[in-house]
C-alpha positions, 0 to 999 in steps of 0.5 A: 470516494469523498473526503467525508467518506475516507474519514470515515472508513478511516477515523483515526487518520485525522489530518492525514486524510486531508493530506492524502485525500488526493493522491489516493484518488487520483493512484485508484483512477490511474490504476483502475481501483474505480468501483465499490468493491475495489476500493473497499478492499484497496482502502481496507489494506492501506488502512491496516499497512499505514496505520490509517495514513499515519505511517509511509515507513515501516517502524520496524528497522528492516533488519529482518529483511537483512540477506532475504534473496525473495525481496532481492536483498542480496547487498549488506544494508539492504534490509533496513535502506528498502523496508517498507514505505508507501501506503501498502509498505513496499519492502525489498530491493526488488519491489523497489526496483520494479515500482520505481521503473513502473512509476517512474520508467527506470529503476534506479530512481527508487533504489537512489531515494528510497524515502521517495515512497514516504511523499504522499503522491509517491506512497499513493501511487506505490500502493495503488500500483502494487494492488494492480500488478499483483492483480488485486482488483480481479480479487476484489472483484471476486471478494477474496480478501483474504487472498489480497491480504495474503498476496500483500502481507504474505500470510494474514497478518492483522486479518482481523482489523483489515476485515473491520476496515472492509466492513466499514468501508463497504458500508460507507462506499454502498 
């Protein structure tokens, strides 16, 4: 992928591709999201979870996710200290644990900085690592998308503009 060619999957990004241009390429070499297809699925999500790179922490205050025992959010203030961050918005106690010991080979790194995930090498990298451990690329491989957004999202939240964001992005990545 080029720079020219994220700008146009993602035209509202503005300089924010510039900024991420090079964490994103080197979290899909790290975490295999290295053909067409793959990446057309990958940006496609990032695309519709960041607003275009605009966003590495969810708006919302987390207070939704307050006392969720599927995200391990099991202490008060959890919630809204581990909402979603990162590229593809990591959220609950528990992904957070499990990608910082992933990305940083203990799990207390994230769980003391949170905001860590918002940096653009640390958004990058959650996002990419997130897609290969929740075995996104095979789906990609198949053209399941709306089993990627499922798995990301939990149902299909937004399906409609990351399905736009997919059609552009093949189109640009062929």
């Amino acid at each position: 992928m080029t720079l020219d060619q994220l700008q146009k999957i993602m035209p509202n990004a503005g300089a924010k591709s510039g900024v991420f241009f090079g964490p994103l390429t080197d979290a899909m070499a790290e975490f295999a999201i290295n053909t067409p297809a793959r990446q057309a699925a990958f940006l496609a999500q990032i695309a519709h979870e960041s607003g275009s790179l605009r966003y590495t922490r969810e708006i919302a205050s987390g207070n939704a996710y307050e006392g969720r025992a599927d995200l391990g959010n099991f202490r008060p203030g959890d919630g809204a200290l581990f909402k979603g961050r990162g590229l593809i918005q990591i959220t609950g106690r528990r992904n957070y644990e499990s990608c910082s010991t992933a990305l940083f080979g203990r799990p207390g790194v994230l769980l003391a900085n949170p905001a860590m995930l918002e940096k653009p090498v640390e958004a990058a990298r959650s996002a990419a690592w997130f897609w290969w451990a929740h075995g996104l690329n095979a789906l990609a491989d198949a053209g399941d998308f709306e089993r990627i957004t499922r798995r990301i999202n939990g149902g299909l939240n937004g399906q409609a503009q990351r399905l736009a964001f997919f059609e552009q992005a093949k189109k640009v990545l062929s």
